[in-house]
PDB file of N, CA, C and O in Angstrom, chain B, residues numbered from 101:
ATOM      1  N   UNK B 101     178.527  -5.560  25.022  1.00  0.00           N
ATOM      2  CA  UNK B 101     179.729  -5.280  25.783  1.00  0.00           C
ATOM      3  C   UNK B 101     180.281  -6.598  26.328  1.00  0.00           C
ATOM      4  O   UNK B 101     179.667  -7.506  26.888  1.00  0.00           O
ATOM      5  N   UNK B 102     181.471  -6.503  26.060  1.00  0.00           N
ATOM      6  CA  UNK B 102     182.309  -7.973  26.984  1.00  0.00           C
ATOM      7  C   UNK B 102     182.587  -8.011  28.251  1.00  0.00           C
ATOM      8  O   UNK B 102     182.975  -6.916  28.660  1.00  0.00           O
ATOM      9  N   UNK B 103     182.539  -8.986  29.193  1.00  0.00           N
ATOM     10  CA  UNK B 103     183.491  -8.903  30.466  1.00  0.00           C
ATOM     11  C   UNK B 103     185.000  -8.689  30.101  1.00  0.00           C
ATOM     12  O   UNK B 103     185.682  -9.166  29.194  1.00  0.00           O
ATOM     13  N   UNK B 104     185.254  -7.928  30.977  1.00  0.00           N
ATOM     14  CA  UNK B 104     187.021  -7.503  31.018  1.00  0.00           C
ATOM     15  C   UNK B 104     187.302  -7.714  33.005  1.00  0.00           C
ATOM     16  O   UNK B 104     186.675  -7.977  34.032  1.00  0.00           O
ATOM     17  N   UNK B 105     188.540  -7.409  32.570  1.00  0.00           N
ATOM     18  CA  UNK B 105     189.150  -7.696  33.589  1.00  0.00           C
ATOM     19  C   UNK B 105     188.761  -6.770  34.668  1.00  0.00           C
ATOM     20  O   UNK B 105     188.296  -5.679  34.340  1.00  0.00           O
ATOM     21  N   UNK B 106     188.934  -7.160  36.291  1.00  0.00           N
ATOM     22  CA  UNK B 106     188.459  -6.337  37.101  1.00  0.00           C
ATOM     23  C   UNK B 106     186.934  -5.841  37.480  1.00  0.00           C
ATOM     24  O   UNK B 106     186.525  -5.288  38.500  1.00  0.00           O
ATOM     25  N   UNK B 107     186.190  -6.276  36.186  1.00  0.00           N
ATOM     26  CA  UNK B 107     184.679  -5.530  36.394  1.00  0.00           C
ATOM     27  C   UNK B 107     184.045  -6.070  37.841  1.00  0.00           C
ATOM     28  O   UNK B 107     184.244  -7.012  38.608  1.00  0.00           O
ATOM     29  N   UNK B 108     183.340  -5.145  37.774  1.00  0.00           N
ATOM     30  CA  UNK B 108     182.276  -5.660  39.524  1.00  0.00           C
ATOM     31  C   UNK B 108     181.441  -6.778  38.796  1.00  0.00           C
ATOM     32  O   UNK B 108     180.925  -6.723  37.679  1.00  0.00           O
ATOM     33  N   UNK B 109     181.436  -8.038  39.916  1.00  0.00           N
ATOM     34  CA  UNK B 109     180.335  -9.027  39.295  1.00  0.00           C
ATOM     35  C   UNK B 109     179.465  -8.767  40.822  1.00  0.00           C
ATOM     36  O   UNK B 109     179.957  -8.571  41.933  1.00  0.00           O
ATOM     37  N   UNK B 110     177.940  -8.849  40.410  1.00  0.00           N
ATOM     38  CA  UNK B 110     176.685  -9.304  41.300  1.00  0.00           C
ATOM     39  C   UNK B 110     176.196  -9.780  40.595  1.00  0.00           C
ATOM     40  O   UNK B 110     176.320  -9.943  39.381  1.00  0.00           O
ATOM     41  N   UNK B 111     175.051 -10.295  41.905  1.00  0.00           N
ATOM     42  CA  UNK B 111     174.317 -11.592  41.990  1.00  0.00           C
ATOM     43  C   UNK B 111     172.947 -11.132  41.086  1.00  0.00           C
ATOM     44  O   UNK B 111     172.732  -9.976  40.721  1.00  0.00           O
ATOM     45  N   UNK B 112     172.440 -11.811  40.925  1.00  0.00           N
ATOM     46  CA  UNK B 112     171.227 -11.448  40.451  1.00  0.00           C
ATOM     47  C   UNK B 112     169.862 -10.358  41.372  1.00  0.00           C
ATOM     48  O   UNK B 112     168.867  -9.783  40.932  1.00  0.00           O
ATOM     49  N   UNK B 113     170.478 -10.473  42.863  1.00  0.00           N
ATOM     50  CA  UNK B 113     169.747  -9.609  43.455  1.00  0.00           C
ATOM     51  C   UNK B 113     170.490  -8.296  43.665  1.00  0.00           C
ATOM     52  O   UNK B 113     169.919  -7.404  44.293  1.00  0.00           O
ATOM     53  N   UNK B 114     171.580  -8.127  43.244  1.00  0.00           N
ATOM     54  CA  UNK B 114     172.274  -7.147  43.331  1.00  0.00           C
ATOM     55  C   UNK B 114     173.428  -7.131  44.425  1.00  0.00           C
ATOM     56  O   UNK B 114     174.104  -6.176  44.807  1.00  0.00           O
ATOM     57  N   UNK B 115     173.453  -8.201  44.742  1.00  0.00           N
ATOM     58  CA  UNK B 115     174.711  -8.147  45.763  1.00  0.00           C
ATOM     59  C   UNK B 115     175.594  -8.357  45.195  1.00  0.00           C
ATOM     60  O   UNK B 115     175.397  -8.931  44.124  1.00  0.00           O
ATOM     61  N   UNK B 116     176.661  -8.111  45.473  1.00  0.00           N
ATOM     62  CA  UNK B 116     178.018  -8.053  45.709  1.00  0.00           C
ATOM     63  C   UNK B 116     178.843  -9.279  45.448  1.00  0.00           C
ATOM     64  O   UNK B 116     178.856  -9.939  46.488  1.00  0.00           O
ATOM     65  N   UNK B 117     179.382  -9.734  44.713  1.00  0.00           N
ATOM     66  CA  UNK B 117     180.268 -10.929  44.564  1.00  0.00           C
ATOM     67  C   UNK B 117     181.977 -10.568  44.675  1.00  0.00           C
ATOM     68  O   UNK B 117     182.753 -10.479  45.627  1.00  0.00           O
ATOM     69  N   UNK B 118     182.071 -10.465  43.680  1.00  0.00           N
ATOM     70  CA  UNK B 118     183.380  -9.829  43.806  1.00  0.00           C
ATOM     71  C   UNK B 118     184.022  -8.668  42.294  1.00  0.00           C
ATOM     72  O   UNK B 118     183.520  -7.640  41.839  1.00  0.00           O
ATOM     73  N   UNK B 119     185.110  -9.318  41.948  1.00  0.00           N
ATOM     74  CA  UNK B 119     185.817  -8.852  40.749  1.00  0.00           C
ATOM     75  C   UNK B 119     185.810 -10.245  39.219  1.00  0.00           C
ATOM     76  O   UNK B 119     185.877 -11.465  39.364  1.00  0.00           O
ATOM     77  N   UNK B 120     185.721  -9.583  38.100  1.00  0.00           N
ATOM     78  CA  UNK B 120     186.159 -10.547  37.325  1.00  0.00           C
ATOM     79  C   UNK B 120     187.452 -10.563  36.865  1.00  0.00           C
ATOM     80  O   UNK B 120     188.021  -9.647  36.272  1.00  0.00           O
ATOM     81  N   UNK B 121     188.067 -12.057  37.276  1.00  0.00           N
ATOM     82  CA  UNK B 121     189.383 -12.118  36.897  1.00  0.00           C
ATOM     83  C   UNK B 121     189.812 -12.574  35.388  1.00  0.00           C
ATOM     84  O   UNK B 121     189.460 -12.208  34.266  1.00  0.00           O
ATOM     85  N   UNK B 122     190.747 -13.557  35.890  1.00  0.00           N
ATOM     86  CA  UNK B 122     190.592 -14.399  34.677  1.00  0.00           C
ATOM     87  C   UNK B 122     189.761 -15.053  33.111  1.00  0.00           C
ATOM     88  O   UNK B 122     188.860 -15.887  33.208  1.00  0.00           O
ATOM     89  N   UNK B 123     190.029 -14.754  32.338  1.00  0.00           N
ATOM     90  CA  UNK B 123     188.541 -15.493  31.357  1.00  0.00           C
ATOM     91  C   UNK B 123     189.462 -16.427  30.619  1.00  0.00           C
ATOM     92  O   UNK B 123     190.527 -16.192  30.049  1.00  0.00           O
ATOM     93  N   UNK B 124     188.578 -17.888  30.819  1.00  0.00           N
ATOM     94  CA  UNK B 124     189.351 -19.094  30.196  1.00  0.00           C
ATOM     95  C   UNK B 124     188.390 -19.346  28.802  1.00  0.00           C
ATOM     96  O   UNK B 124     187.212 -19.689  28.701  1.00  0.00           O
ATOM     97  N   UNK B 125     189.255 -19.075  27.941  1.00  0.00           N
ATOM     98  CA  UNK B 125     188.747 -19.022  26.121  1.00  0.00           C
ATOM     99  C   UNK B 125     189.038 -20.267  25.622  1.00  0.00           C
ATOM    100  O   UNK B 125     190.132 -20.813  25.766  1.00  0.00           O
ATOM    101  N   UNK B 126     187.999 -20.786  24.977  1.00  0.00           N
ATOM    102  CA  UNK B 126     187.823 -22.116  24.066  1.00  0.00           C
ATOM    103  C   UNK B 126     188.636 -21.484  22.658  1.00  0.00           C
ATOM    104  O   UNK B 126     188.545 -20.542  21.871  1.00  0.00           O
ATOM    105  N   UNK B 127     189.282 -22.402  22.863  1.00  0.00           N
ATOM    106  CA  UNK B 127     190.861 -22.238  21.551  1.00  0.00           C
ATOM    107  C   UNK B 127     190.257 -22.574  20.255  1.00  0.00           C
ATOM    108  O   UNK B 127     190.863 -22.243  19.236  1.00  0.00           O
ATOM    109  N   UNK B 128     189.008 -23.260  20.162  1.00  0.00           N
ATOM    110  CA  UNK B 128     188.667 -23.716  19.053  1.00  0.00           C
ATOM    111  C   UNK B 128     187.746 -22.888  18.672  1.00  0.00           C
ATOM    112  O   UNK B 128     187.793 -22.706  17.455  1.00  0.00           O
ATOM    113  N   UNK B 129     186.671 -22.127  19.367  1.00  0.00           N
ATOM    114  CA  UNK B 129     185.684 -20.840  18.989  1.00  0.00           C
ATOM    115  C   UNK B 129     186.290 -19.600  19.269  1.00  0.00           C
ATOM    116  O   UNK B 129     186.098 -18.691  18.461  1.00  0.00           O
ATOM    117  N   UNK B 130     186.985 -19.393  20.260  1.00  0.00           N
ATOM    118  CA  UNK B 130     187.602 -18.082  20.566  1.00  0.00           C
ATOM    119  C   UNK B 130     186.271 -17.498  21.550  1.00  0.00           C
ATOM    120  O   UNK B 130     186.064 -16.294  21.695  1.00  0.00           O
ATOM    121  N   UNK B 131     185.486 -18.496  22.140  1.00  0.00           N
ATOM    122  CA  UNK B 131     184.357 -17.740  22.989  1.00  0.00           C
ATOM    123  C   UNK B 131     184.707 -17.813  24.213  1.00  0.00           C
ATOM    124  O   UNK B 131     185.833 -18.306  24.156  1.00  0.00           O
ATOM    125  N   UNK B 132     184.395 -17.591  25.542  1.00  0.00           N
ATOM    126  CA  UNK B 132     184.570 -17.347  26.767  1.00  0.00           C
ATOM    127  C   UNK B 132     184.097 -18.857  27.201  1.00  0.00           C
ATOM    128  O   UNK B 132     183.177 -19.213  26.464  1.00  0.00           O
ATOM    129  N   UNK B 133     184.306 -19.456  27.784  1.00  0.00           N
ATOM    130  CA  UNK B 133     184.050 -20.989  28.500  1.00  0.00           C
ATOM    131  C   UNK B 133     183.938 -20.802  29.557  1.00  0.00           C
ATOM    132  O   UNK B 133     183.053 -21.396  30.173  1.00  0.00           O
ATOM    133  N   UNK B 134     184.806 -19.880  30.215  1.00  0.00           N
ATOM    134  CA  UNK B 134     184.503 -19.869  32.565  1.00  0.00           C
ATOM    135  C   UNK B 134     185.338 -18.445  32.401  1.00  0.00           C
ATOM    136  O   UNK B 134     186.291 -18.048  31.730  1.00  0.00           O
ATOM    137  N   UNK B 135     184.330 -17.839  33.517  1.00  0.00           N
ATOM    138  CA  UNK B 135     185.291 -16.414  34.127  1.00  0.00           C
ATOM    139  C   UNK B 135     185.760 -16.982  35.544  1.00  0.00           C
ATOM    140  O   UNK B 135     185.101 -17.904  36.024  1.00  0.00           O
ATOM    141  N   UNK B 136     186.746 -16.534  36.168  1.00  0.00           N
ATOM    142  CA  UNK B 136     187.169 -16.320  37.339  1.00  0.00           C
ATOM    143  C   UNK B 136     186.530 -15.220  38.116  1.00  0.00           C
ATOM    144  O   UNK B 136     186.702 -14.097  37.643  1.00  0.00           O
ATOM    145  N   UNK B 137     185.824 -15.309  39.216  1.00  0.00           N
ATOM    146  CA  UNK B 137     185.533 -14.098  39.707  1.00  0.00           C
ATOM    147  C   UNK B 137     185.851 -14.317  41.609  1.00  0.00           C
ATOM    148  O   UNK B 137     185.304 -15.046  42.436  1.00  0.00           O
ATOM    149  N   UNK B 138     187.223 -13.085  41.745  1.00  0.00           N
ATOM    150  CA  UNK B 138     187.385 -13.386  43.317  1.00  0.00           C
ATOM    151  C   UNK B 138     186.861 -12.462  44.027  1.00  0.00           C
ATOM    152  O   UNK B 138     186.844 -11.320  43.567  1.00  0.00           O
ATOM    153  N   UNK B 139     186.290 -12.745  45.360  1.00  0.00           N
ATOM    154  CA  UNK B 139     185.816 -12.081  46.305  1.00  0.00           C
ATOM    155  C   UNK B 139     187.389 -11.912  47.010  1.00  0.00           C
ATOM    156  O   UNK B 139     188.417 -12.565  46.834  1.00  0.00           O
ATOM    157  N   UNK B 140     187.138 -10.941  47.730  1.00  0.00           N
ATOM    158  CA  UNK B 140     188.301 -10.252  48.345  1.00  0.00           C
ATOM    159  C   UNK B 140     187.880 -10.115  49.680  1.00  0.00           C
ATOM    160  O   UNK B 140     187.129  -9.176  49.946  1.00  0.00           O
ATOM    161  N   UNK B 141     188.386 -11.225  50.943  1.00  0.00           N
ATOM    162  CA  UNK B 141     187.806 -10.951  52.144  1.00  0.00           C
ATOM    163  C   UNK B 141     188.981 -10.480  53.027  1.00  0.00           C
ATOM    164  O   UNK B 141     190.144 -10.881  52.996  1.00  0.00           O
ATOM    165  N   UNK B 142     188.391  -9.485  53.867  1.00  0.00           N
ATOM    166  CA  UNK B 142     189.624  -8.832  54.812  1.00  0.00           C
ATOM    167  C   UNK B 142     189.911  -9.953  55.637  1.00  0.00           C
ATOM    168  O   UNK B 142     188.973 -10.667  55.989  1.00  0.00           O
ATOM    169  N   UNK B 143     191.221 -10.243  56.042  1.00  0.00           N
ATOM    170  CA  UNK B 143     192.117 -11.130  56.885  1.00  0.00           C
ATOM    171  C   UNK B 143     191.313 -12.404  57.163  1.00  0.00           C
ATOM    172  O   UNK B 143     190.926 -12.972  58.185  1.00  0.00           O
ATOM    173  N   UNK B 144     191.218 -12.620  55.879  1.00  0.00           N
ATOM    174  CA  UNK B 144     190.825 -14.373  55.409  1.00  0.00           C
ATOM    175  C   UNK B 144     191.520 -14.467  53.793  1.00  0.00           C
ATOM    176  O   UNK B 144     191.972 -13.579  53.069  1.00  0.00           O
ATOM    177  N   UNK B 145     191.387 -15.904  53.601  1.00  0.00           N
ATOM    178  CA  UNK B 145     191.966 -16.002  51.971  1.00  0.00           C
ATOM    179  C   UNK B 145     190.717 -15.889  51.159  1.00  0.00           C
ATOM    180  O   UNK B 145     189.627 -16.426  51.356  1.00  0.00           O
ATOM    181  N   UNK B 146     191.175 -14.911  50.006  1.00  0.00           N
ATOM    182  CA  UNK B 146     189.998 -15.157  48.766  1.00  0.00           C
ATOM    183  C   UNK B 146     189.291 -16.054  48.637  1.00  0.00           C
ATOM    184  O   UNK B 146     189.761 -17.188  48.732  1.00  0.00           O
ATOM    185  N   UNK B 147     187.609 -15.814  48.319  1.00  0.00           N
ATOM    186  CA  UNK B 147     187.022 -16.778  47.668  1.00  0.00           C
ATOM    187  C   UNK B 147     187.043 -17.158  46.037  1.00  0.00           C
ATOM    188  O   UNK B 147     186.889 -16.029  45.573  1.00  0.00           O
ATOM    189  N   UNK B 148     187.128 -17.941  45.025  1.00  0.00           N
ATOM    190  CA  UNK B 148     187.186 -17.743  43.987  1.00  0.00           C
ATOM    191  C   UNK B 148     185.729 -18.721  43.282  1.00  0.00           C
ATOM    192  O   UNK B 148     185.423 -19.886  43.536  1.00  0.00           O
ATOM    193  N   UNK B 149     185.002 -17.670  42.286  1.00  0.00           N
ATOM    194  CA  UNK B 149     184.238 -19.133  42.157  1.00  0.00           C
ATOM    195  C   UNK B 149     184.310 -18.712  40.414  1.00  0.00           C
ATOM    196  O   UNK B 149     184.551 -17.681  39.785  1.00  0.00           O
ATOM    197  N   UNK B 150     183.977 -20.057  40.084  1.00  0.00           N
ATOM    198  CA  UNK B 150     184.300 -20.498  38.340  1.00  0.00           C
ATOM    199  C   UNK B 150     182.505 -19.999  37.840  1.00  0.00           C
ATOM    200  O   UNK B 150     181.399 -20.406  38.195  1.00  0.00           O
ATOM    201  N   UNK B 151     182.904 -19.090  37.006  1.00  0.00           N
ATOM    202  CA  UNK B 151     181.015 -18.834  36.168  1.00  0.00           C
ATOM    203  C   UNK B 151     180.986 -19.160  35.185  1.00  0.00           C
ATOM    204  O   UNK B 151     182.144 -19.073  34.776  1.00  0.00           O
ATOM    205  N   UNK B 152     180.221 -19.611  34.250  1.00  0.00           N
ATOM    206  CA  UNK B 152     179.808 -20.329  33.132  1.00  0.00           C
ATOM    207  C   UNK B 152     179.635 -18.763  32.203  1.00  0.00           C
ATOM    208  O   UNK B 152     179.707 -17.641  32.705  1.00  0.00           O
ATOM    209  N   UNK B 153     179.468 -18.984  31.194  1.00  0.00           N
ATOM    210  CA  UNK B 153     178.810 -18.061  30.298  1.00  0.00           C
ATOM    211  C   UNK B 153     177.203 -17.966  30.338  1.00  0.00           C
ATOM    212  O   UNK B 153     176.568 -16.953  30.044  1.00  0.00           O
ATOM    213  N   UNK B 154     176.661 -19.179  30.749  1.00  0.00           N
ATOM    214  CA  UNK B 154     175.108 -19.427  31.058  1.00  0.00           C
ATOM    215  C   UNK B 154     174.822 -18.533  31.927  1.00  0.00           C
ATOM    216  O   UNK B 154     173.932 -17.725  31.660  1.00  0.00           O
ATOM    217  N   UNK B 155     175.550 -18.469  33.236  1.00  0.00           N
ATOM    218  CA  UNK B 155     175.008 -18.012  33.993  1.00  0.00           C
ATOM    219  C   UNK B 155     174.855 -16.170  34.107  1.00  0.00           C
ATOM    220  O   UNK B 155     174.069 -15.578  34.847  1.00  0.00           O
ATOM    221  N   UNK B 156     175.732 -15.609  33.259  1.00  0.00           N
ATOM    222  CA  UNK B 156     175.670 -14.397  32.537  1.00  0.00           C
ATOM    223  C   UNK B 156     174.686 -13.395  32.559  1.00  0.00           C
ATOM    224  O   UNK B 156     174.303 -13.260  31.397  1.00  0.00           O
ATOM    225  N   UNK B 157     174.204 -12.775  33.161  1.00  0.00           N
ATOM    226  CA  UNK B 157     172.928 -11.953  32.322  1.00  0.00           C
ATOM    227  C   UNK B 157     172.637 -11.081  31.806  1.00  0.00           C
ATOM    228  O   UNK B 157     171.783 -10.942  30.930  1.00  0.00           O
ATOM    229  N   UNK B 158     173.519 -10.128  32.423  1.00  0.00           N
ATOM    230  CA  UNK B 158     174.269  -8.776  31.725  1.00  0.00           C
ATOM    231  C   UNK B 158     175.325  -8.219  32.024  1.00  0.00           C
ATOM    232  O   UNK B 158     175.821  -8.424  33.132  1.00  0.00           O
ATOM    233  N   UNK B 159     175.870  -7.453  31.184  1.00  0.00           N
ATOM    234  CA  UNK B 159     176.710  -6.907  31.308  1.00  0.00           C
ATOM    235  C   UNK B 159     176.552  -5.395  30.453  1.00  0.00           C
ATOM    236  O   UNK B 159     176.140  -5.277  29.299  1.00  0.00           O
ATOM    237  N   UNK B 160     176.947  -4.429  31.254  1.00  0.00           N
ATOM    238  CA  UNK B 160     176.821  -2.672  31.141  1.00  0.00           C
ATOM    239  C   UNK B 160     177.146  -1.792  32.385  1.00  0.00           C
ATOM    240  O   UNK B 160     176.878  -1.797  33.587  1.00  0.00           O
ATOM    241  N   UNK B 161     177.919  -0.966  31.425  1.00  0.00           N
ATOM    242  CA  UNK B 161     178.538   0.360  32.442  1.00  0.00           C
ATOM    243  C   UNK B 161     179.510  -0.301  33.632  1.00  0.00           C
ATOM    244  O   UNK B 161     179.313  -0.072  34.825  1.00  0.00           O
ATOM    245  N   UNK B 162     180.646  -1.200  33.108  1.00  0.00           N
ATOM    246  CA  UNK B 162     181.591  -1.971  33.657  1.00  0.00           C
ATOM    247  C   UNK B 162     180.946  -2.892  35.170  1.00  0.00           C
ATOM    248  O   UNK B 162     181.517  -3.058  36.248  1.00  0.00           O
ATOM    249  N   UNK B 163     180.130  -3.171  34.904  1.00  0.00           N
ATOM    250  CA  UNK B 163     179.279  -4.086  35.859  1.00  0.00           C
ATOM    251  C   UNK B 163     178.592  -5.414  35.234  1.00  0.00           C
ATOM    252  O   UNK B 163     177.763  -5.481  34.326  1.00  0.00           O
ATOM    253  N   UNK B 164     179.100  -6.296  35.882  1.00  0.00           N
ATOM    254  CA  UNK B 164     178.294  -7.741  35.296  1.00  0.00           C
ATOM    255  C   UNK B 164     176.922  -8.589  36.338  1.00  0.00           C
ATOM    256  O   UNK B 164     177.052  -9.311  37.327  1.00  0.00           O
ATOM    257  N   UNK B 165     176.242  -8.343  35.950  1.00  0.00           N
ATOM    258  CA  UNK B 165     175.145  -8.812  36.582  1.00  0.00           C
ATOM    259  C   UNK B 165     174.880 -10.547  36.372  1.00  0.00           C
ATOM    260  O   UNK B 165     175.025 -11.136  35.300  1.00  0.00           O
ATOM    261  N   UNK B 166     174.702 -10.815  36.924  1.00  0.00           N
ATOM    262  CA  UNK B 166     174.578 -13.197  36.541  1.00  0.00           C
ATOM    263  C   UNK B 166     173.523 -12.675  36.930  1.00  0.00           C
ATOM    264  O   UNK B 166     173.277 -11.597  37.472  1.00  0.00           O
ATOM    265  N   UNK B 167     172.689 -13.831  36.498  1.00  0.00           N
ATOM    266  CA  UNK B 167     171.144 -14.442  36.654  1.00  0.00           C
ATOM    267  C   UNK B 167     170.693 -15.401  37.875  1.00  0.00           C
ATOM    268  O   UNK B 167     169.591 -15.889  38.127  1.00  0.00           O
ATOM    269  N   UNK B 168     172.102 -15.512  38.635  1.00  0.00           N
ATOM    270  CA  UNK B 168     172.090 -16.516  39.835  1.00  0.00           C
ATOM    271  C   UNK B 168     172.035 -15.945  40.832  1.00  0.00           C
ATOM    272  O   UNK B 168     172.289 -14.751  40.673  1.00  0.00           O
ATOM    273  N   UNK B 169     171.852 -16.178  41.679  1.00  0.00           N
ATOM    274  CA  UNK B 169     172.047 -15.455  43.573  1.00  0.00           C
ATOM    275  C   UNK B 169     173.581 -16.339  43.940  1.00  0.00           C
ATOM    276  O   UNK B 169     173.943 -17.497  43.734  1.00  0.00           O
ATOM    277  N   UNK B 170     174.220 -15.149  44.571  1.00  0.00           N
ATOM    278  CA  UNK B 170     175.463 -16.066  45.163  1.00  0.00           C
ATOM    279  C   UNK B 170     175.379 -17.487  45.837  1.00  0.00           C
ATOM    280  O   UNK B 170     176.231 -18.368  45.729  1.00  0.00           O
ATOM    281  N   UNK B 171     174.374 -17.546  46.447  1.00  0.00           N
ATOM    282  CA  UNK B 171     174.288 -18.851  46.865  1.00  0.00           C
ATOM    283  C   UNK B 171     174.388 -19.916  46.128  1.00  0.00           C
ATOM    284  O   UNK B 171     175.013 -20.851  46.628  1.00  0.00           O
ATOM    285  N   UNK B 172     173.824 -20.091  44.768  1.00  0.00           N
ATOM    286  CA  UNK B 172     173.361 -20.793  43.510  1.00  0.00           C
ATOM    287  C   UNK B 172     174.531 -21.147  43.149  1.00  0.00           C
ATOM    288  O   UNK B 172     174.659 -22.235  42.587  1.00  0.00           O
ATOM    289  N   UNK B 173     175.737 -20.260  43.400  1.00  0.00           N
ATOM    290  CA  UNK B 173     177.401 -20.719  42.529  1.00  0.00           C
ATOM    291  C   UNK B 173     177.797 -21.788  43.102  1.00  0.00           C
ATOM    292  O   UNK B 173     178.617 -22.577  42.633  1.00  0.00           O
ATOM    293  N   UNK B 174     177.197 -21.883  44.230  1.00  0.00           N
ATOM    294  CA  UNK B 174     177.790 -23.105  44.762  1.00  0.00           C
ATOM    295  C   UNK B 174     179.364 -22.800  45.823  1.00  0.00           C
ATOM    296  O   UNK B 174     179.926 -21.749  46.128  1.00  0.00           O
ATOM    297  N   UNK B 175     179.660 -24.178  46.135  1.00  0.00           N
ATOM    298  CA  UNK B 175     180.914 -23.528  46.957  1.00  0.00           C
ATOM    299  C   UNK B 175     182.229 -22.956  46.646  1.00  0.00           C
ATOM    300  O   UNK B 175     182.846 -23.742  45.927  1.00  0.00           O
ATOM    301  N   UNK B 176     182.911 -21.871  46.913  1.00  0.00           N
ATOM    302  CA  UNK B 176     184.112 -21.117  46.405  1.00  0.00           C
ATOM    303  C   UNK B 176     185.144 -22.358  47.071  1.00  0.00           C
ATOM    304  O   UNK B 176     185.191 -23.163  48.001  1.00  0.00           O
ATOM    305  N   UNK B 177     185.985 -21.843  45.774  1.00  0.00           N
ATOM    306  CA  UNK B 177     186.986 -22.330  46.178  1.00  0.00           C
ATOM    307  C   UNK B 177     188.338 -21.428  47.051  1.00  0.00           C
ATOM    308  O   UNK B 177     188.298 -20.199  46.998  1.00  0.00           O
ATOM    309  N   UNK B 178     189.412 -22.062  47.774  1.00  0.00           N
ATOM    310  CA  UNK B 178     190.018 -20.770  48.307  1.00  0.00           C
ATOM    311  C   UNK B 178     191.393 -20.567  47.942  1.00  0.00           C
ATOM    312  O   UNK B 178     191.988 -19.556  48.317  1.00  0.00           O
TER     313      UNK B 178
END
């Protein structure tokens, strides 16, 4: 199954990250290179953080699971 747009992304422990947005495609393979995935915080600005395809671990039943703990992504951008 592929990431699509909107799916729930968590962490590898099962928390909560956000949505997957964007997917930036390598023009020369046609493979996925970085997803966008924004957290949505009430009356603050979005977090957005850039995921690798590495960091990936599954994906099923419109849910994407990474292999990382949110912490591990490092800092969002806003």
């Amino acid at each position: 199954m592929d990431i699509e747009f909107a799916m729930q992304v968590v962490d590898k422990n099962n928390k909560d990250i956000g949505t997957a947005g964007k997917i930036f495609m390598d023009t020369w393979t046609g493979k996925p290179r970085k997803y966008l995935v924004t957290r949505n915080i009430p009356h603050a600005p979005d977090e957005i953080f850039m995921v690798p395809p590495e960091q990936v671990g599954e994906v099923a039943a419109g849910k994407v699971k990474l292999n990382v703990t949110v912490e591990e992504l490092g800092e969002p951008s806003t």
